[in-house]
C-alpha positions as CSV (number, residue, x, y, z in Angstrom):
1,X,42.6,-37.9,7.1
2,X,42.4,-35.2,4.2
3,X,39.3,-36.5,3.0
4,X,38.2,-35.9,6.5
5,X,39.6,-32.3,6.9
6,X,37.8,-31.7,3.3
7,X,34.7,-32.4,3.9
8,X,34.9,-30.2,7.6
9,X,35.7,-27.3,5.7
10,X,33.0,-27.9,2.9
11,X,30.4,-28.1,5.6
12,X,32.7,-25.1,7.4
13,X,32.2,-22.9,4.3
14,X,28.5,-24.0,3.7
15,X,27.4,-23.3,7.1
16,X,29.3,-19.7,6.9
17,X,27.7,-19.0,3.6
18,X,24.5,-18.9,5.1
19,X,25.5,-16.8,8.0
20,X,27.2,-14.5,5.3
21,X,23.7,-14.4,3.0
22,X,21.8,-13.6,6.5
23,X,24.0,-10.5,7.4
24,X,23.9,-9.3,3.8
25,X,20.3,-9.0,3.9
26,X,20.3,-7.4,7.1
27,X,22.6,-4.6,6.1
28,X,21.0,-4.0,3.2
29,X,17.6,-3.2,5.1
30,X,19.7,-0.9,7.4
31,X,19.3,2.8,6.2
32,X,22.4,4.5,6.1
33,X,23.0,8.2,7.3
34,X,22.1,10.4,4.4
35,X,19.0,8.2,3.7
36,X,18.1,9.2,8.0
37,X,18.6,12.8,7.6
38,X,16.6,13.6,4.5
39,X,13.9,10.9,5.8
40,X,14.1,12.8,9.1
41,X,14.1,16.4,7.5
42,X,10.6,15.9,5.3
43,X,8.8,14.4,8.1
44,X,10.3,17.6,9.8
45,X,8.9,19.5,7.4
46,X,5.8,18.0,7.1
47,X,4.8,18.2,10.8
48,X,6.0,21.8,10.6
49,X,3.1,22.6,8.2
50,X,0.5,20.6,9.3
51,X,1.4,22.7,13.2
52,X,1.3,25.7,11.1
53,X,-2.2,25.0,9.4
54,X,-3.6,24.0,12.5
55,X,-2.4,26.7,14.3
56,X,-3.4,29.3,11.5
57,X,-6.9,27.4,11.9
58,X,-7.4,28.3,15.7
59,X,-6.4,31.4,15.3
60,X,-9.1,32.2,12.3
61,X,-12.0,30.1,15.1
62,X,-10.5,32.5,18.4
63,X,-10.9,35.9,15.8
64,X,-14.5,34.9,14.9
65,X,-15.5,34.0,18.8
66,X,-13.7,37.5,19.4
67,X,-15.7,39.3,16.8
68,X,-19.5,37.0,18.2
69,X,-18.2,38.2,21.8
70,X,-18.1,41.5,21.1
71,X,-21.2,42.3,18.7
72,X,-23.1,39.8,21.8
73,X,-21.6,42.7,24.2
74,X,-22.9,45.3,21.9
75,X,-26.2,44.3,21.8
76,X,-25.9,43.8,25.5
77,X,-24.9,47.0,26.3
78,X,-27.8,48.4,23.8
79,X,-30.4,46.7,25.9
């Protein structure tokens, strides 16, 4: 009857192993807070600047259509 009981536990304890080992693993791909927020604040930080070049860059396109419009209105006026 021990011998019986022994062996239940040894598979008990092997099966449980492996079920330890899996949720291990799993927590250890997990990120944890701090790792989130500094993750979260470069991305932050780097779609802030590429909004900001982008932006800076239509601005520069609408101040030269500005400038065409007006000399074309110019010379319109002139004719």
């Amino acid at each position: 009857m021990i011998g019986k009981y022994l062996l239940d536990y040894k598979e008990f304890t092997h099966y449980m192993d492996g079920h330890i080992t899996r949720i291990d693993n799993d927590v250890s791909m997990r990120l944890t807070k701090a790792e989130y927020v500094s993750n979260d604040k470069a991305k932050r930080k780097k779609l802030k600047n590429r909004i900001s070049t982008s932006l800076s860059g239509f601005e520069e396109r609408i101040r030269k259509l500005e400038s065409s419009f007006v000399e074309e209105m110019s010379a319109f006026k002139r004719k």
